[in-house]
N, C-alpha and C positions, 0 to 999 in steps of 0.2 A: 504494500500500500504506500504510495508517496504521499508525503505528508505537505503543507504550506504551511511556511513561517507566521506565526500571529503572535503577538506582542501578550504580553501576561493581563493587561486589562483588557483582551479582545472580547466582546460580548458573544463572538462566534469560537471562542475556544472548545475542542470539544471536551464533553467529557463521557469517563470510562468506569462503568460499575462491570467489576472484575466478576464474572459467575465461576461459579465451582460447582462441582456434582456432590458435594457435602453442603450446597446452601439450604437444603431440606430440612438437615438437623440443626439447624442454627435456631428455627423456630420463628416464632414471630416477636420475640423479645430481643432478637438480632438485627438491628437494622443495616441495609446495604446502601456504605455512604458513595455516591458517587467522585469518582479523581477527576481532576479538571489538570491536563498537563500541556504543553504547549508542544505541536508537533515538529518534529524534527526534519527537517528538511535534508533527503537523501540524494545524492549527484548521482545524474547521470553519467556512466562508465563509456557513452558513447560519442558524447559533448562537451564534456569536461574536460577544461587543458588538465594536462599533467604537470604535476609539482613544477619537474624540469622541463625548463620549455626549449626545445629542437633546438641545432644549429642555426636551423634556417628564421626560424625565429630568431634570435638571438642575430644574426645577420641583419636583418631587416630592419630590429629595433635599434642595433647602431647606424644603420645607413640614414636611417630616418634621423637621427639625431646627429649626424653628418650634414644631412644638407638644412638643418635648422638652424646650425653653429653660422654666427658672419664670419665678415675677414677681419675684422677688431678682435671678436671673442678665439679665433682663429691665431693672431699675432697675440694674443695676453695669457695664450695657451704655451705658447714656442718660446716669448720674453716676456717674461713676467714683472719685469721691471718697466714695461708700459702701461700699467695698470696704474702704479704712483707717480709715472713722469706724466700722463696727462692729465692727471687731478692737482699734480703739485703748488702749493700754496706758498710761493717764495715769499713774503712777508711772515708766514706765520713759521714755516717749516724750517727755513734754510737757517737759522741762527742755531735751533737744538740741534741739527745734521749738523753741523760747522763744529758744535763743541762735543758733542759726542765722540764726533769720529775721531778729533783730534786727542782725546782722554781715550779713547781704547789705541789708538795709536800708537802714542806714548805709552803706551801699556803692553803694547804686543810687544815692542824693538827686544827689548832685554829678555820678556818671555820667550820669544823665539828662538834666541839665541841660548838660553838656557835648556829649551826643551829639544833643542840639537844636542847638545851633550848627553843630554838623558836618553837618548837616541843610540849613541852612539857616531854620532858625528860630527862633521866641523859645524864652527857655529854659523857660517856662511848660510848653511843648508836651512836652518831655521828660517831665515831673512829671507831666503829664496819662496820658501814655505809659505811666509805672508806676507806674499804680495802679488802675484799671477794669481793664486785661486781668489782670493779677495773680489778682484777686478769681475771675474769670471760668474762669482756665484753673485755679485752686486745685479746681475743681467738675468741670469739667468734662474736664480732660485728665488720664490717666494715669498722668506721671511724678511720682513723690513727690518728686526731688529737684530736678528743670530748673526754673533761675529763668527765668521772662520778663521782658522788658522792650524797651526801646532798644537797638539795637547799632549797633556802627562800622560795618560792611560795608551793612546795610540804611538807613544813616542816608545812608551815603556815595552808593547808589544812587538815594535819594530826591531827594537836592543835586543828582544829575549830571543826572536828566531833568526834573524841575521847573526848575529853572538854566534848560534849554533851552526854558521855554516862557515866563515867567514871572519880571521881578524878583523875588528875595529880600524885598526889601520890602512888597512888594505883597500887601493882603490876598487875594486871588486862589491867590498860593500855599499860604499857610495852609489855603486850603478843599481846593484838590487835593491835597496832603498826605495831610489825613484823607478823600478819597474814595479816592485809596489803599490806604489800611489799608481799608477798605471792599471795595474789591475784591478786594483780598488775602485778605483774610477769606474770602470768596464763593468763590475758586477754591481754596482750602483746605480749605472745605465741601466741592464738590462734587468735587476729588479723592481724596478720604477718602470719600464715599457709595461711589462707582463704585472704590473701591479701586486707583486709577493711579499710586499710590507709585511703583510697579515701574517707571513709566520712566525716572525718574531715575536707576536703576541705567545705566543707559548710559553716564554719565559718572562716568568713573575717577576714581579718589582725589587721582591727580597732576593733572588739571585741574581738581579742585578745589584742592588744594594751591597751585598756578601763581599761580591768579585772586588767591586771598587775599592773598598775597603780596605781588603788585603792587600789590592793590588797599590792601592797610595801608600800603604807601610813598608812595602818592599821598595817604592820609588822611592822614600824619603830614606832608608837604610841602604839603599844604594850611591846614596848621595853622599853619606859620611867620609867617603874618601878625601870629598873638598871641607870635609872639615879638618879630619884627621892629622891629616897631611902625609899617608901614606895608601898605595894602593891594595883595594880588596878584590877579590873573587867577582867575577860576572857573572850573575845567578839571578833566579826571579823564582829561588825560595829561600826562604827564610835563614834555614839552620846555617847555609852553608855561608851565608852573609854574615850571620851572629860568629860564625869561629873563623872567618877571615876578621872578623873584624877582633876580636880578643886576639886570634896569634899576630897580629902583626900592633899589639900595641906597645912595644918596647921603642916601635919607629914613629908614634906620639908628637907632633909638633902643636906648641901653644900658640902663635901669629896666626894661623889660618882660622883654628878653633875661636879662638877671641875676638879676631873680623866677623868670621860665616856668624856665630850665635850672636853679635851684638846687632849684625844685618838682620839678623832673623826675627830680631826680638825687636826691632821697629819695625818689620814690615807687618808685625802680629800686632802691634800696638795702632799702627794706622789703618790694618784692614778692621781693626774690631771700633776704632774708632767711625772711619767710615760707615758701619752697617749699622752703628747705635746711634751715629747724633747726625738730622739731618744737615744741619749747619755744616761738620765735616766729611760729606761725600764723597767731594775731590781727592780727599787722603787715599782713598782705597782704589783706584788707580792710579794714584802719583805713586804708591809704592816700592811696586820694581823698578821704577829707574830710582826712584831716590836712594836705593839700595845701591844700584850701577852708581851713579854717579857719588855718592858716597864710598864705595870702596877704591874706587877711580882714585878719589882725590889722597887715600891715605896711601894707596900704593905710590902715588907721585910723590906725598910728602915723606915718606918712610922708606922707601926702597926696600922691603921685605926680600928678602932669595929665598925664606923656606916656601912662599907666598906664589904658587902656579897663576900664572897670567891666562888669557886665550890665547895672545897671539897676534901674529898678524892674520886678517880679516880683507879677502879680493874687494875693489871696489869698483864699483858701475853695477848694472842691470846683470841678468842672468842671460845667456843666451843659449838660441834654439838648435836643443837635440833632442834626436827620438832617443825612448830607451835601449838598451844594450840585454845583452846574457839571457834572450830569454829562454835556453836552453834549462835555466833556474826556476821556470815560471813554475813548474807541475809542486816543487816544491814548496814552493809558496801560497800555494792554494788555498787553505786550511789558515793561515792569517790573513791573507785575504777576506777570505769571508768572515773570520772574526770581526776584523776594523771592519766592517760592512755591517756586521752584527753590531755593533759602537755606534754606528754613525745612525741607524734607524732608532736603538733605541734613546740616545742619549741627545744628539742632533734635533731628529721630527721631534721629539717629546718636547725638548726645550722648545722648539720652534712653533709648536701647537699653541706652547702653554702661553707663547707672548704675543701670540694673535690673537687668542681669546682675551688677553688683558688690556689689546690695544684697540679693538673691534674691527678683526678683518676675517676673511677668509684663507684657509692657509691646505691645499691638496700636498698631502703625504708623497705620492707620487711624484708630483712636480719637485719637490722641496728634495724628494731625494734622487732624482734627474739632477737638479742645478748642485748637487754636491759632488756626483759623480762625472760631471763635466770639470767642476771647479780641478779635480783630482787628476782627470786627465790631461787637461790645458797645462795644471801645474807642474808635472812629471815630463811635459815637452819642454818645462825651463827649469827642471833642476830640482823639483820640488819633494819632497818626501809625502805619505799620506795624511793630511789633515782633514779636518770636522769640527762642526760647530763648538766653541768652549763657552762652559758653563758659566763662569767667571766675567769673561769677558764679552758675553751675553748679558749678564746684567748690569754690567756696566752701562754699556752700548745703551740699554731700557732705561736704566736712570739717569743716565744724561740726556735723558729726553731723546731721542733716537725716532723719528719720525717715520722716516723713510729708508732703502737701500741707499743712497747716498752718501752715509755717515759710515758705512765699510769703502765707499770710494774715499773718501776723506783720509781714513784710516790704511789703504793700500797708497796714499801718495805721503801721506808721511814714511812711510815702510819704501818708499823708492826713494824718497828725498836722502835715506838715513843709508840708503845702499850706493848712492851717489854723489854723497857729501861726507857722512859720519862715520865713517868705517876704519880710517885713519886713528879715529878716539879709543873706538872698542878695545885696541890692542891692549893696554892697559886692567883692561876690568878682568879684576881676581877672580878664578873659578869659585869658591867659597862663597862670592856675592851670585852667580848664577845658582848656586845649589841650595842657597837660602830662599832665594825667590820660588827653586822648585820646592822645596819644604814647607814655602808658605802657604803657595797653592793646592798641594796634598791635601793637608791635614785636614781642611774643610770636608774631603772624601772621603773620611773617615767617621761615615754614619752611626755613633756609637746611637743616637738618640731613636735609629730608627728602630734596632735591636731591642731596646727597652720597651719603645712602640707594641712592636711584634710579640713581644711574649707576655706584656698587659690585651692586648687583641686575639691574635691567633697563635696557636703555640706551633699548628703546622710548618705556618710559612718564619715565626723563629727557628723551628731545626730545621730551614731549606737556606737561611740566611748564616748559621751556625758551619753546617756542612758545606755551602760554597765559599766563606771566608776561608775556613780550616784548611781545606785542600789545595787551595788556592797559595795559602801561605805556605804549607810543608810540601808539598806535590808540584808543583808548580803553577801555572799561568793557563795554559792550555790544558793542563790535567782537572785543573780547576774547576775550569770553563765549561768544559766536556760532565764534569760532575752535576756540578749544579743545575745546567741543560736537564740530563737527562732525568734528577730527582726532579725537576721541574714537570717535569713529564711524567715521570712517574704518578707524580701527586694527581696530576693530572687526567691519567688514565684510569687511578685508584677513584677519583671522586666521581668518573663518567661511567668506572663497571658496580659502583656503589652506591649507588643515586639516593638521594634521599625519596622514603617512601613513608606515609602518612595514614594513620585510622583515622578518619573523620565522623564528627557530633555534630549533634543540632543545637546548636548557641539557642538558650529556652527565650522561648515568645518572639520565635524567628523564623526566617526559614534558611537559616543561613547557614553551612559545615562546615567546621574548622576541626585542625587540630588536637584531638583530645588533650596531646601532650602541652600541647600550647593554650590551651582553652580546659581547664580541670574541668569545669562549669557543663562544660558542653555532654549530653548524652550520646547514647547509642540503642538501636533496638534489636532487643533477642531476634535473633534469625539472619540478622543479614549483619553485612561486612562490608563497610564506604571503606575503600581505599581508594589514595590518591598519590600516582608516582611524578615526583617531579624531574623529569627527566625526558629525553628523546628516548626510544626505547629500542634496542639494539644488538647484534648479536653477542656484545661483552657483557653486558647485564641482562640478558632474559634469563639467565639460570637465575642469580640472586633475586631477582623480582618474583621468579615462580619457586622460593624459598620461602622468603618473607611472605607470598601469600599461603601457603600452608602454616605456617608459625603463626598466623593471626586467625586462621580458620581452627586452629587448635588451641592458642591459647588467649581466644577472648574474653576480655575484660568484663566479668556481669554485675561488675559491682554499682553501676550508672546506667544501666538496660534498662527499658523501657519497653511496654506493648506484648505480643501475647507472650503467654510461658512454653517455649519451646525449650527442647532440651538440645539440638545441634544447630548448623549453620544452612538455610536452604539458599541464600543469595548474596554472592560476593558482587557489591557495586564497582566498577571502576570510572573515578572521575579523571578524563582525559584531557582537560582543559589546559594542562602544563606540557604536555605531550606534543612536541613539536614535529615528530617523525618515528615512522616505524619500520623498519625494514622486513627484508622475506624472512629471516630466521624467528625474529619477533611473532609474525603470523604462523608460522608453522608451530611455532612455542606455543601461542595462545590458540590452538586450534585441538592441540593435544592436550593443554591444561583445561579444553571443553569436555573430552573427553573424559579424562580422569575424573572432574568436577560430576559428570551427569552420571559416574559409575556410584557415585555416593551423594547423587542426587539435590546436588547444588548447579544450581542456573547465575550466570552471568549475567549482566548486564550494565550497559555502557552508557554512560552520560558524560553532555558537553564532548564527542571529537572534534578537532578542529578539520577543516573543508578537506584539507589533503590527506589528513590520517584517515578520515572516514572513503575518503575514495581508495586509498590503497588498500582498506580492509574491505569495501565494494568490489575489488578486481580481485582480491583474493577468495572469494567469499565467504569471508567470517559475515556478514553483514546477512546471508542466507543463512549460513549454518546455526545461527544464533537467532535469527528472527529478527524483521525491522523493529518487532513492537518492543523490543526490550532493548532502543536504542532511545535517549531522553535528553532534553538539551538541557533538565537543569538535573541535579542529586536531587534534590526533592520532590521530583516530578520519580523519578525511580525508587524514592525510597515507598513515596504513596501507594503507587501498584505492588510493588513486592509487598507489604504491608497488607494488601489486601487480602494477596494471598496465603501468607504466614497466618493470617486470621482464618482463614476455610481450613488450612492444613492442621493448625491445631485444633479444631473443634470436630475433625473428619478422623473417625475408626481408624482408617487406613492411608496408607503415605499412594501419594498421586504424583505424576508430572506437575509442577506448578501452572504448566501451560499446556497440560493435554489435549484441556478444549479444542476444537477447533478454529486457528486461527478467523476462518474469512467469518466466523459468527460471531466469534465479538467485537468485532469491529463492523459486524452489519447491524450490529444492535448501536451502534453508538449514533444514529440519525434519530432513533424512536427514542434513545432515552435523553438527550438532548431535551426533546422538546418536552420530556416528564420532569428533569432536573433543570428547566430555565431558569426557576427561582434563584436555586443553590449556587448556578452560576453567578446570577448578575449581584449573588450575595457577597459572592468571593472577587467578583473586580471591582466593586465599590458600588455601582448601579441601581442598588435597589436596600432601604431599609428595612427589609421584615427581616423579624429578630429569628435568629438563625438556631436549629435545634442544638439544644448542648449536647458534647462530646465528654465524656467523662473518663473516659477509657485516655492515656496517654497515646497509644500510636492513632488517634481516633483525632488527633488535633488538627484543624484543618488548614489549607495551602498559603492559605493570608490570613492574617487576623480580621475578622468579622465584625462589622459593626451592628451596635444592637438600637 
């Protein structure tokens, strides 16, 4: 029978007095209440698109959306830096672009250059770093405010697997470096074409949290060298850093130690100044150079020798080469895609979060296009792999940063300083670059989130626990690989373990919740509301067809309500959380029909949504089970089972709940319509004759009655 949707106050709803062949002994002191439920609306399996719709579809719907795009929305797709050049508001705009760019500018030169060391390389390479991708991603990426450049994290990455292949010294490494950023580039491209952002959602906020963590204790412990004043181990774990760093302290020098910490401990004193008192915001990117130039000036007035310099430092622009070695590429794969892992989650995240605070729109896709351009452009001058910095991201925001412009600002101070300043840098003590990398660390070192995490969820503290740990003893990529995959684990675990729910009737409602969550809420002898929230699928249909035998045996009668039976004759399932069902799922529940009717319990379904209830239409659960014992709401199904638990207990003998003949009760339901119109138009509101009392609890009727 197809049914048509009618809203709950329909005056045309039908309704259904359920007969049994035990209504005889019921007597005349039994009255038969009629159910008023609203019909379910069954798809046709002939008409009905399907979930997934065709290629050809899906062709059609982008070509249509092809010739509706103009040649504007066409060019702000490709340069997304015409979106703000032709709104641009040079009175209002161009003065925060102006000071911005020139505060992360000054911000980047020394960072750069430090987080070339940290690298593993000259500190040319840094300079080179920011200032081609800058220019690049000002064009072509869509965040107005994300500065790009050099970071710890990605710099730290570059060191740990180049290190393994490769002296430091060795031009060799320099070239793999920038083939790197080269392919970093490429799989940022082509994960942004094919739009596979979305896998990196797999991995949770606390394994990223964990990683960082560790991994900014290991950068800042790799940095001790320029304190120390003697060299350590090149490692990106822990122990082996801790005992280079004890055996070699007999070679101890106090000038570096008492520069680098006194650098250190004003650029801690200005960043914390900067973030707490608005009057001093300036401080917190004057910083690193006042570090530079501060150590600058004591090396000139002190001549230290225990005191390592940079160096001499190339000066002019970078010039155009492709990359070199790529016989090395296959090797590098696997960091590759890490820093690609980096740049989506750390990068788009930043870059979302400062569009939403400045009111724009910001596509993940495009944003990680214009980074893997930025990467590639910059690896054709020299560049190493860089990505949005977090730091110098809010910087850029609090200095009012309007527009892309304010990274063009910020790449011509970064040429000016490759063109003119490089003569200066020679001078500046490594101890002042390893203090600015120490300052910038330790912000990354989330102890607060951990605290977070295990006053919240204690799962995701030991996924935060476990990816710090391995990260620190195991190394970098063993880490990484760790943390991923309990990520996934957990993951897996929480989608083959679904939560699943006994639902009550919240009293003087018609509403089912929870019993765990609702004490309040009843349930009635004979039947079984469950509710799974979950898509339903071949890794949890065993657990789900568990937990429904473990509730069909160990029901709660301490809150039951309605007749006294002594087993279960109707397990309800409420579908409405139920997003998708697969073939295994349908074969599961085809067999748990079976089992169910060998010991004489009936299913029945309320609320599927459009697509579940068609794949159970094609499979034919929807015959095997009977349309009438499909229900759009739980209450509409608990009524009719209730009816029948009422004949079943008052009848001799145990019957099919629906042995009747289908096509007769529902050929009865035109003639008793017009017997129960009263009852109806009592229960939509329509009509005030006071309405017979129910005294019996499962006897409570669909709406509350007005008298």
């Amino acid at each position: 029978m197809e049914r048509t949707f009618a809203s709950s106050g329909s005056r045309d709803l039908p309704t259904i007095s359920v007969p049994s062949s035990s209504s005889s002994s019921l007597g005349p002191s039994m009255p038969t209440r009629p159910v008023k439920i609203i019909p379910l609306q069954h798809p046709n399996t002939t008409t009905s698109p399907s979930l997934n719709p065709l290629p050809g579809a899906l062709f059609s719907r982008w070509t249509a959306k092809v010739k509706r795009t103009t040649l504007a929305q066409w060019i702000d797709t490709f340069l997304p830096c015409c979106r703000w050049i032709r709104t641009y508001k040079w009175r209002e705009y161009f003065q925060p672009d102006l000071m911005a760019g020139l505060t992360v500018g000054v911000m980047l030169v020394p960072q750069a250059m430090s987080y070339a060391k940290l690298a593993g390389l000259h500190p040319i390479y840094g300079l080179y770093t920011g200032f081609v991708p800058i220019f690049v991603y000002a064009i072509f990426g869509s965040s107005r405010q994300l500065a790009i450049g050099p970071v710890a994290l990605v710099s730290l990455l570059v060191s740990n697997v180049l290190g393994g292949i490769v002296n430091s010294s060795d031009e060799l490494y320099t070239e793999l470096a920038i083939l790197l950023a080269f392919m970093v580039g490429i799989l940022e491209c082509i994960m942004a074409l094919l739009r596979l952002g979305w896998l990196i959602r797999f991995i949770s906020h606390s394994v990223i949290s964990g990683f960082t963590s560790a991994s900014a204790i290991v950068i800042a412990l790799s940095q001790a060298k320029y304190f120390l004043g003697y060299d350590i181990v090149r490692s990106s774990k822990i122990v082996p850093l801790i005992k280079s760093i004890i055996s070699g302290a007999h070679k101890f020098s106090w000038p570096p130690f008492v520069m680098g910490s006194c650098i250190l401990a004003i650029l801690l004193v200005m960043k914390h100044l900067g973030k707490s008192r608005k009057q001093f915001r300036f401080l917190r990117a004057a910083g690193p150079l006042t570090g530079v130039v501060l150590g600058t000036l004591l090396v000139k007035m002190f001549h230290p020798s225990s005191i390592s310099l940079v160096g001499e430092i190339p000066q002019g622009l970078p010039s155009f080469s492709f990359p070199k070695k790529f016989e090395y590429a296959k090797s590098l794969i696997p960091t590759a895609m890490l820093i690609t892992g980096v740049a989506i989650l750390e990068s788009v995240g930043i870059a979302k979060a400062l569009a939403a605070k400045n009111g724009y729109e910001l596509d993940s896709s495009q944003e990680l296009f214009g980074l893997g351009l930025a990467n590639i452009m910059g690896s054709l001058f020299s560049a190493y792999p860089s990505t949005g910095s977090f730091s110098r991201s809010a910087v850029n925001n609090e200095g009012g940063a309007k527009t892309g412009l304010s990274g063009v600002v910020a790449g011509i101070i970064m040429g000016c300083s490759l063109l003119f300043l490089t003569p200066l840098f020679e001078y500046i003590p490594q101890c002042a670059l390893a203090a600015i990398v120490v300052s910038a660390v330790m912000g990354l070192v989330d102890y607060d989130e951990a605290i977070f995490l295990w006053r919240v969820d204690k799962k995701d503290f030991v996924l935060w626990i476990i990816t710090s740990t391995t990260t620190l003893f195991l190394g970098i990529e063993i880490g990484v690989l760790v943390g991923v995959g309990a990520s996934l684990a957990f993951v897996i675990h929480e989608s083959a373990n679904p939560h699943i729910a006994v639902l009550g009737r919240l009293p003087g409602t018609t509403v089912y919740r929870n019993i765990e969550q609702y004490p309040e809420a009843y349930t009635y002898n004979g039947i079984v509301i469950v509710r799974i929230d979950a898509p339903i699928y071949f890794a949890n249909i065993s657990f789900i067809k568990d937990r429904l035998r473990e509730y069909e045996v160990d029901a709660d009668k301490s809150s039951r309500r309605g007749p006294e039976v002594e087993k279960i004759y109707f397990v309800i399932l409420e579908m409405s959380p139920i997003t998708y069902i697969d073939s295994s799922a349908v074969q599961a529940l085809k067999d748990l029909h079976q089992e169910y009717n060998s010991r004489d319990i009936q299913i029945c379904i309320s609320n599927p949504n459009r697509d579940v209830l068609l794949t159970l239409t094609k499979a034919g659960i929807v015959e095997l089970l009977g349309k009438e014992r499909y229900f759009v709401r739980v209450h509409d199904a608990v009524q009719v089972c209730l009816q029948h638990v009422q004949s079943l207990s008052q009848s001799p003998k145990k019957q099919d709940p629906f042995a009747e003949d289908k096509p007769r009760i529902f050929k009865r339901l035109s003639k008793q319509r017009e017997e129960d119109l009263s009852i109806a138009e009592l229960e939509s509101g329509d009509n005030k004759t006071s309405a017979p009392k129910y005294t019996k609890p499962h006897l409570e009727p669909l709406l509350s009655r007005k008298s």
